[in-house]
DSSP file (Angstrom, degrees, kcal/mol; ACC not computed):
  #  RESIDUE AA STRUCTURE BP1 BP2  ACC     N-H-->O    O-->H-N    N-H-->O    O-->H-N    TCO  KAPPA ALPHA  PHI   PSI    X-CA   Y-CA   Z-CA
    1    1 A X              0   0    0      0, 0.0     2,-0.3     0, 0.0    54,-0.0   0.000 360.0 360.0 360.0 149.3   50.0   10.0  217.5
    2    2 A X        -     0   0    0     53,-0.1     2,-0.4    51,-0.1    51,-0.2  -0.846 360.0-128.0-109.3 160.1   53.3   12.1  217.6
    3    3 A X  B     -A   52   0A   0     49,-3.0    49,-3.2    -2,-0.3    51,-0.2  -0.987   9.3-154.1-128.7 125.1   56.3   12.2  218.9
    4    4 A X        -     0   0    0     -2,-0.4     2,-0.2    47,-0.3    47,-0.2  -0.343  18.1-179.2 -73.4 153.5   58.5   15.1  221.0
    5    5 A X        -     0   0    0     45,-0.2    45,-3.5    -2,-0.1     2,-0.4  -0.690  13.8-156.8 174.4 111.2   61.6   14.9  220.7
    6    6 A X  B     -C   49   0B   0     -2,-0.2    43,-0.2    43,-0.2    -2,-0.0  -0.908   3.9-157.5-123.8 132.2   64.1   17.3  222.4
    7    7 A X        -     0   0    0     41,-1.5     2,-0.3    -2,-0.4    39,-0.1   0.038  10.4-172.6 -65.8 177.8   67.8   17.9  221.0
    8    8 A X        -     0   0    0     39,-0.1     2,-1.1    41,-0.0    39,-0.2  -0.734  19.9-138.3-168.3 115.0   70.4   19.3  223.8
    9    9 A X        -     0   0    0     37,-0.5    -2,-0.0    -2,-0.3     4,-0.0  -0.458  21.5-173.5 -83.6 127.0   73.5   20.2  222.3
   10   10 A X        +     0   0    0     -2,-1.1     2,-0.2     2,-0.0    -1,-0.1   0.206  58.4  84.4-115.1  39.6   76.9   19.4  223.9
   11   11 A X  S    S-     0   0    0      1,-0.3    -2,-0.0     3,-0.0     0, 0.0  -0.756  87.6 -75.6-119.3-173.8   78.8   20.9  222.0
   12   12 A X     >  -     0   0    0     -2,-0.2     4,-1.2     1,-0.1    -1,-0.3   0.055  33.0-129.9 -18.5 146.5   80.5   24.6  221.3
   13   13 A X  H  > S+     0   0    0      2,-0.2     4,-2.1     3,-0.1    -1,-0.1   0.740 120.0  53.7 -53.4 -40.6   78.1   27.4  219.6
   14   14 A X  H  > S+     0   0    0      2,-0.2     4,-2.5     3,-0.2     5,-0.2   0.992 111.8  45.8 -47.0 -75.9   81.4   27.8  217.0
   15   15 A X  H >> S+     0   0    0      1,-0.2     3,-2.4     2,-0.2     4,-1.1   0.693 117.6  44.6 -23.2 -83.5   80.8   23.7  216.6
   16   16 A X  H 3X S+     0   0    0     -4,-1.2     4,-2.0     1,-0.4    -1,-0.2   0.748 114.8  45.2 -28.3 -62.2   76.9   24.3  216.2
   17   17 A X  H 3< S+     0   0    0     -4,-2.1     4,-0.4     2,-0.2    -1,-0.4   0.859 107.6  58.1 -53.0 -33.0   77.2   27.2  213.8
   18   18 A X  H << S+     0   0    0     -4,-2.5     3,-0.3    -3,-2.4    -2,-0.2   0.986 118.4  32.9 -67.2 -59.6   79.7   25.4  211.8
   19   19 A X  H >X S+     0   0    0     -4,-1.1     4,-1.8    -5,-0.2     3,-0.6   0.483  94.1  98.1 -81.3 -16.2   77.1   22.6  211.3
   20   20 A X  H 3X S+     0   0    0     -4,-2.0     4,-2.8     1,-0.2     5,-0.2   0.896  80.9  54.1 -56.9 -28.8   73.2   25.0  211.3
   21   21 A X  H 3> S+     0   0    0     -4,-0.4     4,-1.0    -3,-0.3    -1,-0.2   0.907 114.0  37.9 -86.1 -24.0   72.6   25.3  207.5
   22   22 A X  H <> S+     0   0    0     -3,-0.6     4,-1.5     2,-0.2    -1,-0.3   0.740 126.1  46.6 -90.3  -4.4   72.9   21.1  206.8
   23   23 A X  H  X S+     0   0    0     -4,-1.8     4,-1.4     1,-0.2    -2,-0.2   0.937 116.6  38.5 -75.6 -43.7   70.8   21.0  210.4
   24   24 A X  H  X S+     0   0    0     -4,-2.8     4,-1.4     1,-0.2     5,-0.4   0.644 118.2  52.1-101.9 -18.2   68.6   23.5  209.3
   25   25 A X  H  X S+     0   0    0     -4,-1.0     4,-2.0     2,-0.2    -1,-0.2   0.889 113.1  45.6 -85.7 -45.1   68.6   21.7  205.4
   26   26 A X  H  X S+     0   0    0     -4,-1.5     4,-1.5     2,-0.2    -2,-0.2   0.778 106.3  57.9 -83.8 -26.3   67.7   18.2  206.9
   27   27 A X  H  X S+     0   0    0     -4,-1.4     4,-1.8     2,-0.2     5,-0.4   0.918 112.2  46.2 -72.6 -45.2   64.9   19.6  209.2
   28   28 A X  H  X>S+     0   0    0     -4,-1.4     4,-1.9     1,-0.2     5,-0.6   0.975 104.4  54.9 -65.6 -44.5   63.4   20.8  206.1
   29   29 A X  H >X5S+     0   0    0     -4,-2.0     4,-1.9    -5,-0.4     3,-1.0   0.837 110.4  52.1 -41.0 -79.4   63.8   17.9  204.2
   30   30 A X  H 3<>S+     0   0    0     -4,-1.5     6,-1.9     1,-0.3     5,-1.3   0.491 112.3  39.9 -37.2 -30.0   61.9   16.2  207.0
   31   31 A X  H ><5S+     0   0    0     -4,-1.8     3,-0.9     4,-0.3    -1,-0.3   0.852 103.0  62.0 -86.3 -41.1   59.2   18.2  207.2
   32   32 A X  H <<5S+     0   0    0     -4,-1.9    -2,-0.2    -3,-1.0    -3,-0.1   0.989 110.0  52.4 -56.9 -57.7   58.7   18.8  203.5
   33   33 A X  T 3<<S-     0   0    0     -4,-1.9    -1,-0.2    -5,-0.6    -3,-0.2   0.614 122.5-108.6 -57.4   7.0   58.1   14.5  203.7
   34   34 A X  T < 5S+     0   0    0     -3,-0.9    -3,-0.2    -5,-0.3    -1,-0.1   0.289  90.5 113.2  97.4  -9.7   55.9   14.9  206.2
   35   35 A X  S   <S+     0   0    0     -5,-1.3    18,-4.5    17,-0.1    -4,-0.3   0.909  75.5  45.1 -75.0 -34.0   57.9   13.5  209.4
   36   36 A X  B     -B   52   0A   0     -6,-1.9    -2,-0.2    16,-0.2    16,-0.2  -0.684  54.9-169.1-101.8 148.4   58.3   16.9  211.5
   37   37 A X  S    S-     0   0    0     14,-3.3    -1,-0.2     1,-0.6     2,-0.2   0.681  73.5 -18.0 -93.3 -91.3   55.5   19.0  211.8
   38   38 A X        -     0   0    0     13,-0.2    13,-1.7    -2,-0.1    -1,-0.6  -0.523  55.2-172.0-104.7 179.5   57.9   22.0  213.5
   39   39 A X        +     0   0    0     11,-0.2     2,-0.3    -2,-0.2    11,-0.2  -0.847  14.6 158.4-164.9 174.2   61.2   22.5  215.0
   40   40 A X        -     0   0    0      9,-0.4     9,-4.3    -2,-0.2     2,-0.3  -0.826  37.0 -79.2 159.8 135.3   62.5   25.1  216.4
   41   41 A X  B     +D   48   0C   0     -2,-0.3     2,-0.4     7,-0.2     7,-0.3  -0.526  42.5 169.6 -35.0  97.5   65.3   26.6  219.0
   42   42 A X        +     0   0    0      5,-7.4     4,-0.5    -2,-0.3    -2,-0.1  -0.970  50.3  35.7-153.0 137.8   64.9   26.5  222.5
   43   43 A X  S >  S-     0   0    0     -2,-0.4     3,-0.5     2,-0.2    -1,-0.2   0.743 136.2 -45.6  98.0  64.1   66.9   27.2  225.9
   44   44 A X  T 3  S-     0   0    0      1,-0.2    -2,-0.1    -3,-0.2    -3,-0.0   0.895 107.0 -58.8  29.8  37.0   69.0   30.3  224.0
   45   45 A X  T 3  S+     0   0    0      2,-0.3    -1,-0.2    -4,-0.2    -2,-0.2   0.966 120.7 114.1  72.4  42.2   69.5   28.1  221.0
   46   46 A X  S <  S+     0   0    0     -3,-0.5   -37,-0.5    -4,-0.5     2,-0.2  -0.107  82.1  29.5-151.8  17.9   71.4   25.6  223.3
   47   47 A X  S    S-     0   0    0    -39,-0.2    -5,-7.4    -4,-0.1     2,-0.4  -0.779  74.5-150.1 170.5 137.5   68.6   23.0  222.7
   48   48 A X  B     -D   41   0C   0     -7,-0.3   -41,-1.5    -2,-0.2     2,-0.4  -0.828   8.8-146.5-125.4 147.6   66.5   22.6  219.7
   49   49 A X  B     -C    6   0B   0     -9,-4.3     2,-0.5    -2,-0.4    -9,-0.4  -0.848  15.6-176.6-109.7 129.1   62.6   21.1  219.9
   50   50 A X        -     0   0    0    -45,-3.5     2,-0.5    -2,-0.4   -11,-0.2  -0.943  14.5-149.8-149.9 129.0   61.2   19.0  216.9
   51   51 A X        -     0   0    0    -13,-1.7   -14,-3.3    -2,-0.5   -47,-0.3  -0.900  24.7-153.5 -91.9  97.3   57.5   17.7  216.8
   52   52 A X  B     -AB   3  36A   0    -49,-3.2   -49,-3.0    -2,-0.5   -16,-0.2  -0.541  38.4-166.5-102.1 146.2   57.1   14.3  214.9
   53   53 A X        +     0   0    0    -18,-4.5     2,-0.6   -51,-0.2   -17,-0.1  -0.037  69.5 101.5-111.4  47.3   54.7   12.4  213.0
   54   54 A X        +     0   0    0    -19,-0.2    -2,-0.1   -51,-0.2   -52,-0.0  -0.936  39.3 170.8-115.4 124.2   57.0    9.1  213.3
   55   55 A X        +     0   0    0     -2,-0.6     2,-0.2   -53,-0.1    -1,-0.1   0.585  50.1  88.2-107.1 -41.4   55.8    7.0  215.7
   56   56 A X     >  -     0   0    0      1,-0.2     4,-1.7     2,-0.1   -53,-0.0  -0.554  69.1-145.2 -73.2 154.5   57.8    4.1  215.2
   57   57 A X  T  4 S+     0   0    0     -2,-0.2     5,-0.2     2,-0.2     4,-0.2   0.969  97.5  47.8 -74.3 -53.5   61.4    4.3  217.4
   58   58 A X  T  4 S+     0   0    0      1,-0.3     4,-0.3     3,-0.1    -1,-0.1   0.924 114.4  42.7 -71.6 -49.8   63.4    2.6  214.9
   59   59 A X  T >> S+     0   0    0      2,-0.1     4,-2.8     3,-0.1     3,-2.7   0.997 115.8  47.5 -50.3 -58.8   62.2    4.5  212.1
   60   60 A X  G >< S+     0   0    0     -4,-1.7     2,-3.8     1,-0.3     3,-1.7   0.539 117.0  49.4 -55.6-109.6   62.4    8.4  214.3
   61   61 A X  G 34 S+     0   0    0      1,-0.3    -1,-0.3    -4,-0.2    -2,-0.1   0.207 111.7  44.6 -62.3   6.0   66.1    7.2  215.4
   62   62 A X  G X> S+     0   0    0     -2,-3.8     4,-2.0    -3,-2.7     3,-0.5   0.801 117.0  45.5 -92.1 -70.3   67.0    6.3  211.5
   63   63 A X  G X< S+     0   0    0     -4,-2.8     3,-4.4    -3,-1.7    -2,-0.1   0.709 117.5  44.2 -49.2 -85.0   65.3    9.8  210.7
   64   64 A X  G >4 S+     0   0    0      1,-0.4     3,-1.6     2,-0.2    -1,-0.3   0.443 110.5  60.8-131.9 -49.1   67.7   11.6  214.2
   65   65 A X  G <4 S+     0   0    0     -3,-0.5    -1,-0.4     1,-0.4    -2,-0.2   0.933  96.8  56.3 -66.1 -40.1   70.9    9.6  212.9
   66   66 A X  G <<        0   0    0     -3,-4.4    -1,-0.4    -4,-2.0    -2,-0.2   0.285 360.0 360.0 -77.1  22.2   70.9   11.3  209.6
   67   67 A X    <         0   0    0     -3,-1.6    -1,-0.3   -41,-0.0    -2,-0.2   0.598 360.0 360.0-107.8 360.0   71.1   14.9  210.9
């Protein structure tokens, strides 16, 4: 089973940018352990897409806190 899981950002693009390389550092982390499959940009970078193999909620919202 997997899990979908779509970001929507409410903040700036500045904000966002400020913050992409530990975003982009902690989706790799995540994947390299095996919880995302992919991730990925979506809506003109104004919403981001991330494909999980965390099923449990409490765990995926542990994983979601840390980014």
């Amino acid at each position: 089973m997997l899990s979908c899981i779509t970001l929507t950002y409410k903040v700036s693009g500045e904000i966002i940018r400020n913050h992409l390389e530990s975003h982009k550092a902690w989706l790799k982390e995540n994947i390299d352990l095996g919880h995302f499959i992919l991730a990925g940009p979506i809506e003109n970078e104004n919403a981001g897409f991330i494909l999980s193999t965390i099923v449990n909620e409490d765990h995926l919202q542990d994983v979601l806190k840390r980014d």
